[in-house]
C-alpha positions as CSV (number, residue, x, y, z in Angstrom):
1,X,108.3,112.9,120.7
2,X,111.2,115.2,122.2
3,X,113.0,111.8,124.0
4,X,112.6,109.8,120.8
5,X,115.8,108.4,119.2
6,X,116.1,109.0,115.3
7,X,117.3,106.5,112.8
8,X,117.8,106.4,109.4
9,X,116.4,104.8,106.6
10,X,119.5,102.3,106.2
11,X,119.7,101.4,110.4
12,X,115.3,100.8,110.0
13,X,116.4,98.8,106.9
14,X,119.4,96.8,108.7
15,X,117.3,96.5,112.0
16,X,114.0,94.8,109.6
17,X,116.4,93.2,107.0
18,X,114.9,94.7,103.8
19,X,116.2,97.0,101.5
20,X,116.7,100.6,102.1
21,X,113.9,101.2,98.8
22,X,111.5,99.1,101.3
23,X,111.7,101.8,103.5
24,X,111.4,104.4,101.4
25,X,108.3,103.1,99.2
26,X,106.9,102.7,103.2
27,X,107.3,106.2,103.7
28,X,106.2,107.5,100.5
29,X,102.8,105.3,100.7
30,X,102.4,106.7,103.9
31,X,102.8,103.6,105.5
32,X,105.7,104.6,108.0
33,X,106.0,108.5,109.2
34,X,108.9,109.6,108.7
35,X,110.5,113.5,108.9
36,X,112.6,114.8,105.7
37,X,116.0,116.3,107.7
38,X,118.4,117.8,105.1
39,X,120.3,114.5,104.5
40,X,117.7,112.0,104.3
41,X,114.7,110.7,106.0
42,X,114.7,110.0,109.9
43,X,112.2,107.7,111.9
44,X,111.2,108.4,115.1
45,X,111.4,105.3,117.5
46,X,107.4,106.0,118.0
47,X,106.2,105.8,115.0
48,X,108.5,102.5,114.1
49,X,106.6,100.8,117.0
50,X,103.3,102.4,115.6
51,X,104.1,100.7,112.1
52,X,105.0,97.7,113.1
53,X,102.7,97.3,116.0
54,X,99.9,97.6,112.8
55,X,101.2,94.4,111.2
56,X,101.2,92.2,114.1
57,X,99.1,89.4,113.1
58,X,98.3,88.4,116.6
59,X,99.4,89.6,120.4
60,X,102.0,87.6,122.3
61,X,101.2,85.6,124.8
């Protein structure tokens, strides 16, 4: 994951439209991975698409 961009809880939050606890109850469920850097939690692009890639209810066409 060295090329992977890093976004905060509030730009995941913005970027899915739900709250910022959302997120958070995702990454403390273990639901979305997540890496605890001084100032808050920070999602790799990777493991975004990972989570949401798990909810898909069906593949595009």
């Amino acid at each position: 994951m060295p090329n992977d961009r890093y976004q905060t809880v509030h730009e995941i939050s913005e970027r899915l439209e739900v709250s910022d606890a959302t997120v958070r109850l995702w990454i403390k469920s273990g639901e979305l991975r997540a890496v605890d850097i001084g100032k808050g939690w920070r999602i790799a692009d990777t493991d975004l698409a990972r989570f949401l890639k798990a909810r898909e209810t069906a593949p595009r066409e």
